[in-house]
PDB file as gemmi writes it, atoms N, CA and C in Angstrom:
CRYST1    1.000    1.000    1.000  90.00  90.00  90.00 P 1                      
ATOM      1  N   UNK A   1    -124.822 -29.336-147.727  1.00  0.00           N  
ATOM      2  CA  UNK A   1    -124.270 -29.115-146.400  1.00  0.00           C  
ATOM      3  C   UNK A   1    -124.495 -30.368-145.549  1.00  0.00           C  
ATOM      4  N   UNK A   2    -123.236 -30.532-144.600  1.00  0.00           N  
ATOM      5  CA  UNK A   2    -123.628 -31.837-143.663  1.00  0.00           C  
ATOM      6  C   UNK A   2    -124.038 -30.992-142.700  1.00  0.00           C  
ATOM      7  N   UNK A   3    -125.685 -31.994-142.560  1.00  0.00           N  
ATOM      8  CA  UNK A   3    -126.281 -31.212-141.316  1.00  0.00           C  
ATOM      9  C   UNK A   3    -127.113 -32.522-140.726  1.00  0.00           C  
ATOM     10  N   UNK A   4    -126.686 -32.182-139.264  1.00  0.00           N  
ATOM     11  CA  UNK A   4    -127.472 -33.065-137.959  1.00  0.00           C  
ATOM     12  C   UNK A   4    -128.176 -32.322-137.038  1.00  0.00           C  
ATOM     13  N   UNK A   5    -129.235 -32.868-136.619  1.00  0.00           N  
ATOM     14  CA  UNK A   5    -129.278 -32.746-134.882  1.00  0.00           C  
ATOM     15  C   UNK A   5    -128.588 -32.480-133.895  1.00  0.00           C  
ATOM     16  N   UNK A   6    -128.773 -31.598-133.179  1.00  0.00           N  
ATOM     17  CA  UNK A   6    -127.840 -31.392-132.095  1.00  0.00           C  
ATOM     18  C   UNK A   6    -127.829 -31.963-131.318  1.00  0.00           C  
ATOM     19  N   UNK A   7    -129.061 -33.444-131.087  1.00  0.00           N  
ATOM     20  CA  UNK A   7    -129.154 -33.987-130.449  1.00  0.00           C  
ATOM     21  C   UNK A   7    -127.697 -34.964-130.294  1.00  0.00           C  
ATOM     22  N   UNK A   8    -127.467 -35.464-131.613  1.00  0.00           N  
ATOM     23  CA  UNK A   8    -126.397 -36.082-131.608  1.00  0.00           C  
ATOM     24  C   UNK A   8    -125.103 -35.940-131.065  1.00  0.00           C  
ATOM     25  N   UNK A   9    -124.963 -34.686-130.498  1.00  0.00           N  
ATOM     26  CA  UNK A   9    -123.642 -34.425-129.805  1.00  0.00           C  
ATOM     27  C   UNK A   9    -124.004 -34.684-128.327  1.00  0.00           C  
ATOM     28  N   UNK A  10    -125.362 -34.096-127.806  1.00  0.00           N  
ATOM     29  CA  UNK A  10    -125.611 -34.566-126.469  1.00  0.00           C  
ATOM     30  C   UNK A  10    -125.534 -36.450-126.347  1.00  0.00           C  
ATOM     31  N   UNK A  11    -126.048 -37.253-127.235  1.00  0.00           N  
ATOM     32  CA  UNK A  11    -125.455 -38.275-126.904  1.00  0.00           C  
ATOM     33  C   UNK A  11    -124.226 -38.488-126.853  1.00  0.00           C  
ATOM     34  N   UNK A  12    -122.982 -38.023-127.931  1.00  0.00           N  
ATOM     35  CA  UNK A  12    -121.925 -38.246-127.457  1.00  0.00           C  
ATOM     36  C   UNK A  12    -121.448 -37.804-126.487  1.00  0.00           C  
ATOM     37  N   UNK A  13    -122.034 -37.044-125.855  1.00  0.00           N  
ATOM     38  CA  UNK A  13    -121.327 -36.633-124.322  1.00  0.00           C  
ATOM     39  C   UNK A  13    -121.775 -37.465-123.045  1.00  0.00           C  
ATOM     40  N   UNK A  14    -123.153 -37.947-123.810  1.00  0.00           N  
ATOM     41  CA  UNK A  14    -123.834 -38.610-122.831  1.00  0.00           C  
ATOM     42  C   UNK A  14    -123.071 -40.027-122.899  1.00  0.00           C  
ATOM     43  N   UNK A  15    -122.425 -40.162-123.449  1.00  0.00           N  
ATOM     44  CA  UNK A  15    -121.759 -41.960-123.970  1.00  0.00           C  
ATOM     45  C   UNK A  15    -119.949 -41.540-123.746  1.00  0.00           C  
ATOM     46  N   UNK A  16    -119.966 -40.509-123.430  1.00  0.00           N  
ATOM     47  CA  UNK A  16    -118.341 -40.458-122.842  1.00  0.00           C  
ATOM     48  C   UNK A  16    -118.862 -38.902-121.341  1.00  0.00           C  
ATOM     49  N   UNK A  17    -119.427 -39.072-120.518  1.00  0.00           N  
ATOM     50  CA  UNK A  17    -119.502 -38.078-119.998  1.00  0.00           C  
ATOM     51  C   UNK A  17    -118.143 -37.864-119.157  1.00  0.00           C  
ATOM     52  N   UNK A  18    -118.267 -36.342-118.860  1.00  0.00           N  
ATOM     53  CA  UNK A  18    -116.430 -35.861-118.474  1.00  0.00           C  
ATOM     54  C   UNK A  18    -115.424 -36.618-118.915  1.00  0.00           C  
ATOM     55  N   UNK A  19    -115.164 -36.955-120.161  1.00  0.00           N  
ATOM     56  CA  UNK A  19    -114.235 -37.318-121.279  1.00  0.00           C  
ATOM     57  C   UNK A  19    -113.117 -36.243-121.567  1.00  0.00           C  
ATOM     58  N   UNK A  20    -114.368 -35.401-122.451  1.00  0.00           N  
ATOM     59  CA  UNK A  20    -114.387 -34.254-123.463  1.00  0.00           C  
ATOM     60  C   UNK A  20    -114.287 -33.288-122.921  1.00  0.00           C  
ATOM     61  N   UNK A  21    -112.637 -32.318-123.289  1.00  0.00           N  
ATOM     62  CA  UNK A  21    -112.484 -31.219-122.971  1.00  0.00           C  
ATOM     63  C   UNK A  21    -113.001 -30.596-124.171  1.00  0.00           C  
ATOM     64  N   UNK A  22    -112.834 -28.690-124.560  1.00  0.00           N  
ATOM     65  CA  UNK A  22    -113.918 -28.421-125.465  1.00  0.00           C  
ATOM     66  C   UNK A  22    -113.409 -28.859-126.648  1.00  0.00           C  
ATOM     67  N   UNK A  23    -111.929 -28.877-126.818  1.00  0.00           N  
ATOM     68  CA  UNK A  23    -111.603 -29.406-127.986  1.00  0.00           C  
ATOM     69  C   UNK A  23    -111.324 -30.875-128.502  1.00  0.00           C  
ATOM     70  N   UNK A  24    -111.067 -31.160-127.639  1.00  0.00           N  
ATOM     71  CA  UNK A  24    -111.791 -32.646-127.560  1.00  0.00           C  
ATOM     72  C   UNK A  24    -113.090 -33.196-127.962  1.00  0.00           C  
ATOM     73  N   UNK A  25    -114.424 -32.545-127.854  1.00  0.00           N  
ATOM     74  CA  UNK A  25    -115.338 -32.584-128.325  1.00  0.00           C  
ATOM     75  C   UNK A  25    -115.562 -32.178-129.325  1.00  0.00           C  
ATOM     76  N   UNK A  26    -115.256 -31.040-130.166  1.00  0.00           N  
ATOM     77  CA  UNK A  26    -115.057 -30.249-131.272  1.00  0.00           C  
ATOM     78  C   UNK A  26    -114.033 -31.669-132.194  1.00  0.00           C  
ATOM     79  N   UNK A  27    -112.708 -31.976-131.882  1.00  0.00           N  
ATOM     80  CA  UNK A  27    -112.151 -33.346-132.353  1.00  0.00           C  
ATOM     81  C   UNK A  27    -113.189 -34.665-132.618  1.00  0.00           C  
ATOM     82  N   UNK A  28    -113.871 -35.157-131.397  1.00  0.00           N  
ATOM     83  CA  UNK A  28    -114.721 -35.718-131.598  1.00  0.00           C  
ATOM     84  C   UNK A  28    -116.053 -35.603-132.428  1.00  0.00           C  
ATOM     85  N   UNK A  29    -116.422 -34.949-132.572  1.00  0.00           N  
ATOM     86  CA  UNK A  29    -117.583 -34.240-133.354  1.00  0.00           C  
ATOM     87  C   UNK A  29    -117.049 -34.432-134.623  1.00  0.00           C  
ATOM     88  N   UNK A  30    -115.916 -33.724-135.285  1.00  0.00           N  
ATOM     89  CA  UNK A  30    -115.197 -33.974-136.743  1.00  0.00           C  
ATOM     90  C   UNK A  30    -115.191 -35.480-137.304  1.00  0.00           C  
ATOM     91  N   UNK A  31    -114.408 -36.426-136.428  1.00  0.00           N  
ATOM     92  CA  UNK A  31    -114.452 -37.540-136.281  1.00  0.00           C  
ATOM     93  C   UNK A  31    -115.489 -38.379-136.905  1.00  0.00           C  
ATOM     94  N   UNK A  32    -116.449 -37.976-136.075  1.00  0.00           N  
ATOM     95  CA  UNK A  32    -117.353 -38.891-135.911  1.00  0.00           C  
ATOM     96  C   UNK A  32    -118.586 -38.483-136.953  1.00  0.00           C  
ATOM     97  N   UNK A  33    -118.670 -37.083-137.369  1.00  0.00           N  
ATOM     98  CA  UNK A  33    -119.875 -36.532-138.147  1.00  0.00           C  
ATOM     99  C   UNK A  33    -119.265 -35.536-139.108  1.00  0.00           C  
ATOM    100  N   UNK A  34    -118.140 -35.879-139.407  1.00  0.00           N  
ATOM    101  CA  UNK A  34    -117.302 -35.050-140.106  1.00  0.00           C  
ATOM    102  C   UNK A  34    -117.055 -33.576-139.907  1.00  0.00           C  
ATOM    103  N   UNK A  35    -115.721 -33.230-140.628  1.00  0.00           N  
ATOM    104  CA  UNK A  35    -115.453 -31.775-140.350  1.00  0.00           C  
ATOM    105  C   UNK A  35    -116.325 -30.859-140.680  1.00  0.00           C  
ATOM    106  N   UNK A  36    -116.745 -31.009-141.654  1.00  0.00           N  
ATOM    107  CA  UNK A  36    -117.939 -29.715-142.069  1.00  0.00           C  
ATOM    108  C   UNK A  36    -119.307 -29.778-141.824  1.00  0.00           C  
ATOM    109  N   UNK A  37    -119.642 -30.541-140.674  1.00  0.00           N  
ATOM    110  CA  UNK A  37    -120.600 -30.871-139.987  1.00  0.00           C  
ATOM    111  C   UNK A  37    -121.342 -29.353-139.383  1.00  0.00           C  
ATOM    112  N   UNK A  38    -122.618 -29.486-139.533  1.00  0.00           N  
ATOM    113  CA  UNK A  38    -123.342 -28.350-138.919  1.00  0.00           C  
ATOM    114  C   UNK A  38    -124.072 -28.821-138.114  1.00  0.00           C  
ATOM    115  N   UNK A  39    -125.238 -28.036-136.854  1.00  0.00           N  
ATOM    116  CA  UNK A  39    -126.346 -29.005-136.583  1.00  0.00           C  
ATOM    117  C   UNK A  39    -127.544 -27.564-137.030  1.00  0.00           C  
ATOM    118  N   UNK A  40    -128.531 -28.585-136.417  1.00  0.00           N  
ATOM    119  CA  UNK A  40    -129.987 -27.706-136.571  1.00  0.00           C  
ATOM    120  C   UNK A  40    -130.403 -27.968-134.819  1.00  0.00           C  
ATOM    121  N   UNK A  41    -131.102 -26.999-134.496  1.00  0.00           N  
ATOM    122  CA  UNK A  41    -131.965 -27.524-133.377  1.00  0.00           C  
ATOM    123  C   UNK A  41    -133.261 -27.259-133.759  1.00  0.00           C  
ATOM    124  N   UNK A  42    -134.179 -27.763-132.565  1.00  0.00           N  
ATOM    125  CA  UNK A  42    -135.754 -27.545-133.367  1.00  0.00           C  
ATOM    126  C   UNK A  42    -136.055 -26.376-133.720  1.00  0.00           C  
ATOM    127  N   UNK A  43    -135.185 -25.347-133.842  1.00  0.00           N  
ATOM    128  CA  UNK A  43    -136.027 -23.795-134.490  1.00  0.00           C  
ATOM    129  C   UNK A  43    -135.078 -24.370-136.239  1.00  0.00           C  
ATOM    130  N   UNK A  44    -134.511 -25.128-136.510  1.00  0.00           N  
ATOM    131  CA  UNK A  44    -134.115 -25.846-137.646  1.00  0.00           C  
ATOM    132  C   UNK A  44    -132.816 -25.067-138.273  1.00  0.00           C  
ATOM    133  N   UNK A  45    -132.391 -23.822-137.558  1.00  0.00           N  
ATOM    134  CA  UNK A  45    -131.078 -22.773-138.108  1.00  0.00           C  
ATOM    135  C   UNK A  45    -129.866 -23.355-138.274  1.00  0.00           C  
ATOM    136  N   UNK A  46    -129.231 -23.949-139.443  1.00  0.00           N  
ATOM    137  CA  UNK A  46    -127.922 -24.459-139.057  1.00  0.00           C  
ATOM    138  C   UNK A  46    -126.516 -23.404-138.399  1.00  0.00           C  
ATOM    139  N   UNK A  47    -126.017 -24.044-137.716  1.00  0.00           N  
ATOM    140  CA  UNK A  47    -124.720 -23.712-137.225  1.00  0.00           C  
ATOM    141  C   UNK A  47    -123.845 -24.861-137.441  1.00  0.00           C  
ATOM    142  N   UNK A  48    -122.354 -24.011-136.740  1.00  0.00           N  
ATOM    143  CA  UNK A  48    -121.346 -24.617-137.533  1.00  0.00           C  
ATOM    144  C   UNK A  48    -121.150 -25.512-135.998  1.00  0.00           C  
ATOM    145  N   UNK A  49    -120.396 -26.810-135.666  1.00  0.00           N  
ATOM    146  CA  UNK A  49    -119.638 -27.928-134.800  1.00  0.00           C  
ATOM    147  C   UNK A  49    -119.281 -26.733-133.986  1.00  0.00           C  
ATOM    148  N   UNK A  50    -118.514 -25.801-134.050  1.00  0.00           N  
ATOM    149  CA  UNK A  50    -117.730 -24.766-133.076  1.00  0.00           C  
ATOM    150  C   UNK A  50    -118.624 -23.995-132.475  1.00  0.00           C  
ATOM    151  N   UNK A  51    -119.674 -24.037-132.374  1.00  0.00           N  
ATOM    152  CA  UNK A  51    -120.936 -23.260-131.853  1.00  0.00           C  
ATOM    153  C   UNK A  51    -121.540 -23.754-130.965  1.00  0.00           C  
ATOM    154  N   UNK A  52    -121.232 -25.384-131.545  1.00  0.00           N  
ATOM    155  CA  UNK A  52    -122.242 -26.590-130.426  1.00  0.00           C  
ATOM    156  C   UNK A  52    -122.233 -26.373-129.107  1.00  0.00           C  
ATOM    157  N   UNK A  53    -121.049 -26.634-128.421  1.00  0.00           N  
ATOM    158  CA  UNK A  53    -121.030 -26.503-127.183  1.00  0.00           C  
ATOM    159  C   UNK A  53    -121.674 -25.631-126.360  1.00  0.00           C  
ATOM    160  N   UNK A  54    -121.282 -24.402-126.958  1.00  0.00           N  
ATOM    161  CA  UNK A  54    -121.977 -23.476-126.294  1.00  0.00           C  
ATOM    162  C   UNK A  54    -123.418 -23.187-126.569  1.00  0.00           C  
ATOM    163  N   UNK A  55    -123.810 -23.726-127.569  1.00  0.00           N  
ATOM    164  CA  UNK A  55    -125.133 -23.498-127.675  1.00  0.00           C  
ATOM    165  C   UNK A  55    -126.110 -24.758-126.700  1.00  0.00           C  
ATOM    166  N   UNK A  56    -125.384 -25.593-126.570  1.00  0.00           N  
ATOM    167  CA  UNK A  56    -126.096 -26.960-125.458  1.00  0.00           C  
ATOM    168  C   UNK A  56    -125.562 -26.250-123.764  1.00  0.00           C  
ATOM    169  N   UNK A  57    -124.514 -25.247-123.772  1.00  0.00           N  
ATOM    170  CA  UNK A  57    -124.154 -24.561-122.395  1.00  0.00           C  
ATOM    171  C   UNK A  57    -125.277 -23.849-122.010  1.00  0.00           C  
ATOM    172  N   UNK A  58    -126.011 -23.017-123.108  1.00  0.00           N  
ATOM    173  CA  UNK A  58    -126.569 -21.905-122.758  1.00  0.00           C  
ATOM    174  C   UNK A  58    -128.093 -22.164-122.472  1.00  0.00           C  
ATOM    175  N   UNK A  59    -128.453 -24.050-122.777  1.00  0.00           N  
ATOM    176  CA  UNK A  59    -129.801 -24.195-123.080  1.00  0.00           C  
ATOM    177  C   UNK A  59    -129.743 -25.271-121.823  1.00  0.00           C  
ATOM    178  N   UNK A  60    -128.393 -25.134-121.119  1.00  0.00           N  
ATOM    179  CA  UNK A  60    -127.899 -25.943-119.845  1.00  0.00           C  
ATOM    180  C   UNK A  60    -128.460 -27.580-120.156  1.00  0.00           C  
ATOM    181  N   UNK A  61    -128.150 -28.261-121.226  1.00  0.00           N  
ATOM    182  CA  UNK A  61    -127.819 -29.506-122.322  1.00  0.00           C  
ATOM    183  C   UNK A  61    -126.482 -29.751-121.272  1.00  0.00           C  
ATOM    184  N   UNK A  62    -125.734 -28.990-121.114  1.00  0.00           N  
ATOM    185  CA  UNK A  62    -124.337 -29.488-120.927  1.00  0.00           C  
ATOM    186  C   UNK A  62    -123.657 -28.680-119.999  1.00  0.00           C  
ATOM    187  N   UNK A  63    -122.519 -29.238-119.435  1.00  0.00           N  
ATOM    188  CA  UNK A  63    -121.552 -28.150-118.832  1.00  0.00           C  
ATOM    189  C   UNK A  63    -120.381 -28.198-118.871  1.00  0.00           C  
ATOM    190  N   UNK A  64    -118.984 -27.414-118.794  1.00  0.00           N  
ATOM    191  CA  UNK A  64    -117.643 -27.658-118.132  1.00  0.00           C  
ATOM    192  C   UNK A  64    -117.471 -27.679-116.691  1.00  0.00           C  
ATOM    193  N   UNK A  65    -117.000 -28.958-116.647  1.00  0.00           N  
ATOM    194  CA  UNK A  65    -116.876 -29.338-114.835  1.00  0.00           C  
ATOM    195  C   UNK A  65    -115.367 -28.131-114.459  1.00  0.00           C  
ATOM    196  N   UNK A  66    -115.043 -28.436-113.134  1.00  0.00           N  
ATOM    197  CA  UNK A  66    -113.658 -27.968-113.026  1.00  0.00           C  
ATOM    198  C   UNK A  66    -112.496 -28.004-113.506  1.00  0.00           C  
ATOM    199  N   UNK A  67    -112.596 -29.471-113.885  1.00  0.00           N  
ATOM    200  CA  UNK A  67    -111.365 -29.984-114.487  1.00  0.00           C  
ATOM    201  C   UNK A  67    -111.038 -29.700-115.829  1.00  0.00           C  
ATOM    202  N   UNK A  68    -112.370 -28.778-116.451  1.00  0.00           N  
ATOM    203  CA  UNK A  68    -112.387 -28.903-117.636  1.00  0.00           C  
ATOM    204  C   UNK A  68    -112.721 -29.527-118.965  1.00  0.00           C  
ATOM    205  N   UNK A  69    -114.032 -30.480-117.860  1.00  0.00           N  
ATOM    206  CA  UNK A  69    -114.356 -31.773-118.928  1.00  0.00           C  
ATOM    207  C   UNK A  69    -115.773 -31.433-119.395  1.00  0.00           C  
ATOM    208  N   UNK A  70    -116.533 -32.200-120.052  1.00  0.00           N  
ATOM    209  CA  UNK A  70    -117.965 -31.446-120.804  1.00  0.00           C  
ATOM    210  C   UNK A  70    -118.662 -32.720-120.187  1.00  0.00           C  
ATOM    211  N   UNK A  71    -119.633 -32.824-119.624  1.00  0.00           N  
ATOM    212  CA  UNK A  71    -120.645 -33.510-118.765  1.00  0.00           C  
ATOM    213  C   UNK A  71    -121.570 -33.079-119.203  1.00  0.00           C  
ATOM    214  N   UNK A  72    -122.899 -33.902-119.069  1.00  0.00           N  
ATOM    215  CA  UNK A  72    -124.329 -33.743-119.392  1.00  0.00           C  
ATOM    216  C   UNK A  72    -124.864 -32.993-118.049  1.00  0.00           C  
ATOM    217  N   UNK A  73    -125.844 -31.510-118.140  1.00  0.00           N  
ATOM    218  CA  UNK A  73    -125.954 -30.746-117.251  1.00  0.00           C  
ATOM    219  C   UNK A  73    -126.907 -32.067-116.273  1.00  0.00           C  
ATOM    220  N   UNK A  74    -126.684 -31.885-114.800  1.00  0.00           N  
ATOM    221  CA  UNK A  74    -127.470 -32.832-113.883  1.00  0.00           C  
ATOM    222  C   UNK A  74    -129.638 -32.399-114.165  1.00  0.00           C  
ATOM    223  N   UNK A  75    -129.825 -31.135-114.898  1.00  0.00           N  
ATOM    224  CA  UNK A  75    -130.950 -31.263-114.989  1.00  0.00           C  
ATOM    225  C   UNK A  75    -132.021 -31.343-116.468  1.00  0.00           C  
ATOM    226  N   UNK A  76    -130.551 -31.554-116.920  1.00  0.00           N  
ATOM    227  CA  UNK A  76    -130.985 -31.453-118.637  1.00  0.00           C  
ATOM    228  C   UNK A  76    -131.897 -32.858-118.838  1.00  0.00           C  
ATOM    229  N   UNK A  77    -132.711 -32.436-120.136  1.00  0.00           N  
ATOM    230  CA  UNK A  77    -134.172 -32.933-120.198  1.00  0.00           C  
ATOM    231  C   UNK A  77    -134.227 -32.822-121.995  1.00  0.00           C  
ATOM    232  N   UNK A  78    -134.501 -33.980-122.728  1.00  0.00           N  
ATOM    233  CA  UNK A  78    -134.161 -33.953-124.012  1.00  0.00           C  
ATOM    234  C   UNK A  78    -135.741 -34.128-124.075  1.00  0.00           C  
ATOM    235  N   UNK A  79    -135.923 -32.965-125.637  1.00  0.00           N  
ATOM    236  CA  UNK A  79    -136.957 -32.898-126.561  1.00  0.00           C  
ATOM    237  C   UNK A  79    -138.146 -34.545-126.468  1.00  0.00           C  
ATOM    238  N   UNK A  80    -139.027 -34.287-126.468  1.00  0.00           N  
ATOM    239  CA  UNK A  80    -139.685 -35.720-126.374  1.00  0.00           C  
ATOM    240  C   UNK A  80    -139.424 -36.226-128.033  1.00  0.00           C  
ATOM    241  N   UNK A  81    -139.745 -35.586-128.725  1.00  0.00           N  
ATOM    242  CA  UNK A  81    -139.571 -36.377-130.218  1.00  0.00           C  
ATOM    243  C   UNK A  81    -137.909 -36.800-130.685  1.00  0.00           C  
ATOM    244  N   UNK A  82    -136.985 -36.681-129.574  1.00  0.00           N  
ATOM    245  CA  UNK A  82    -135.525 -36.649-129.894  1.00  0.00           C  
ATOM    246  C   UNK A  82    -135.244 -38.083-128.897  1.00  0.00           C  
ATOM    247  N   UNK A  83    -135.575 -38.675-129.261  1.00  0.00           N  
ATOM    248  CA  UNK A  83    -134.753 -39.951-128.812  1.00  0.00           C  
ATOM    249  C   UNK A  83    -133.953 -40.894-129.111  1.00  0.00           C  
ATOM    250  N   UNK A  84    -133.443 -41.571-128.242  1.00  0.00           N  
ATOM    251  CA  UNK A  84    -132.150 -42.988-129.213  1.00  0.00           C  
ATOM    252  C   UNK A  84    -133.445 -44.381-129.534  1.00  0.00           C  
TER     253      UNK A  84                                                      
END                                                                             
């Protein structure tokens, strides 16, 4: 299985912020870490690219602005052992 960090998608949002609409990011994500890309977060469970978003929404990692674009949430705070 291709499997990453979920960290890796918060940088790409963080390196195109309000770019990425959701499918746009989901496009990007394929792209860039391939289609059958999964991630892990630190409880280590893979999921599938189509999950991502919302799973960085719900841990407020991320948001949809108005327009519809995916931005890094203004109070999000990355893992200390997860860095570039």
């Amino acid at each position: 299985m291709n499997t990453t960090h979920i960290h890796e998608v918060i940088f790409l949002v963080q390196d195109n912020d309000g770019v990425f609409t959701e499918e746009g990011l989901n496009n990007a994500i394929a792209e860039k870490m391939g289609e059958d890309v999964h991630f892990v977060a630190c409880s280590g469970i893979p999921f599938p690219k189509e999950e991502a978003l919302a799973f960085l929404i719900e841990r407020d990692k991320v948001l949809v602005n108005n327009e519809g674009k995916v931005e890094v949430h203004p109070t999000m705070k990355m893992c200390d052992s997860h860095t570039r």
